[in-house]
C-alpha positions in Angstrom: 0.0 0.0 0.0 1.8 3.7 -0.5 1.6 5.7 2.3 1.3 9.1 -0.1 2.1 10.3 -3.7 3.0 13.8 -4.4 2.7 15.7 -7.5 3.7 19.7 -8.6 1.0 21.3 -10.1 0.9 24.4 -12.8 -1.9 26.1 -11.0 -1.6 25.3 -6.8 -5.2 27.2 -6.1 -6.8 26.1 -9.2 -5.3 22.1 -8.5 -6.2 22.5 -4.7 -10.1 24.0 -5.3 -10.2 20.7 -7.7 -9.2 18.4 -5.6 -10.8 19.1 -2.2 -13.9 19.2 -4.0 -13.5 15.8 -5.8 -11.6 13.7 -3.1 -14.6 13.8 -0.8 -15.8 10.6 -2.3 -12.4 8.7 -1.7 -12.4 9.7 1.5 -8.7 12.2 1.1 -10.6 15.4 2.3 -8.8 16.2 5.4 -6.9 19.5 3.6 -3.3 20.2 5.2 -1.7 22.6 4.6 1.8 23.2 6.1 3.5 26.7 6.5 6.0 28.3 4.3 9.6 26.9 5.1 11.7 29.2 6.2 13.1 31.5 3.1 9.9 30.8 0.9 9.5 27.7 -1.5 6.7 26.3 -2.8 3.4 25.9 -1.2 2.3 22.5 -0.6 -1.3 21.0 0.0 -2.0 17.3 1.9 -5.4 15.6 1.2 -6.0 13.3 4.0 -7.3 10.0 4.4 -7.5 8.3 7.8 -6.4 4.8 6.6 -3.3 7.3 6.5 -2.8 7.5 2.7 -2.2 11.2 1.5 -1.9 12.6 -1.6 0.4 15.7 -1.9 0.5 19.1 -4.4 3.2 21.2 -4.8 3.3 24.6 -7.0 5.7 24.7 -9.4 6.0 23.2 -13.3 3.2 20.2 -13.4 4.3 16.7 -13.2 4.7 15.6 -16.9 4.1 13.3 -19.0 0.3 13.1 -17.2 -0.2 10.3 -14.8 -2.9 7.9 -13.7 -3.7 8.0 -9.5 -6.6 5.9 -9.4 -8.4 5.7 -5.6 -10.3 3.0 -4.3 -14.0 3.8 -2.8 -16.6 1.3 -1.1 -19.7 1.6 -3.2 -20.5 2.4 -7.2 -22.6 5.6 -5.8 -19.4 7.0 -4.4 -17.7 6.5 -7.9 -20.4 7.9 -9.5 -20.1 11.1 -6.7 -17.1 11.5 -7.8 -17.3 12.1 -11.2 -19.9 14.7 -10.7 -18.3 16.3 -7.7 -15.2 16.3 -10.2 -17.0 17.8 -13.2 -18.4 19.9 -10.9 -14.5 21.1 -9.4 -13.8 21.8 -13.3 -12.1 18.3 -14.2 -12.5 17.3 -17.5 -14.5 13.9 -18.4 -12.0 10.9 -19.1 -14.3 8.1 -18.8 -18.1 7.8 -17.2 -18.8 5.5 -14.2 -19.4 2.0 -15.6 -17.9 -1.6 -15.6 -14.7 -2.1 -16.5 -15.1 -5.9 -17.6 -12.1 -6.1 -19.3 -10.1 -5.5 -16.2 -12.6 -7.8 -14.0 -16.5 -8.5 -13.6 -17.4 -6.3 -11.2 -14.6 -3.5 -11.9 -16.6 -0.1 -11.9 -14.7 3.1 -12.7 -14.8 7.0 -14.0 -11.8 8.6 -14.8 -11.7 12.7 -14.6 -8.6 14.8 -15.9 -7.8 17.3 -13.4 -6.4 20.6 -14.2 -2.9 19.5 -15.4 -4.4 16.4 -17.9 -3.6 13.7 -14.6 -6.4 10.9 -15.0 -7.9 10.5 -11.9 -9.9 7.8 -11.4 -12.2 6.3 -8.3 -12.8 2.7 -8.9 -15.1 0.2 -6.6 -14.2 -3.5 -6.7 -17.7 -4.9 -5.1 -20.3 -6.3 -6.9 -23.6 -4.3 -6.5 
């Protein structure tokens, strides 16, 4: 299991609006935000989980080529939340909640590009 990920993002207010809106779903919406170090740098953002997993933004020049985060959620309504909380945030459809059967039966999935082109994706492994 990772314990975070961390990404730079073009836009750091743009990228952190979009993501505490559409990590509610996953559970990742615990927003921390540490101070400035010392001498200025970057700001950084922390969604939260409490299982402990974190997801991480810096400013600066986005994390390229675009990458896949996909994050796990209990039930096919919370992947279908996501993609319209998502949408909603200003992400960019990738892929509407349905099954994914080529992966597995009862894989369900919607994939949302976020403001730098990252698919992100909240997938439910449960059959209804």
């Amino acid at each position: 299991m990772f314990d975070h990920v961390a990404i730079t993002v073009g836009d750091f207010a743009r990228s952190k609006a979009f993501y505490v809106r559409a990590l509610v779903q996953t559970g990742h919406s615990r927003l921390v935000e540490p101070p400035e170090p010392p001498g200025g740098g970057p700001r950084t953002a922390g969604f939260c989980h409490a299982d402990g997993s974190d997801l991480w933004i810096s400013e600066g020049d986005a994390t390229g080529p675009p990458i896949h985060l996909a994050f796990r959620v209990s039930s096919r309504a919370e992947v279908e939340a996501f993609y319209r909380d998502a949408l909603a945030a200003g992400g960019k459809d990738n892929g509407a909640p349905g099954l994914r059967p080529h992966y597995h039966p009862t894989y369900y999935g919607a994939y949302v590009l976020d403001p730098d082109g990252h698919n992100i994706e909240a997938v439910c492994h449960e059959a209804p």
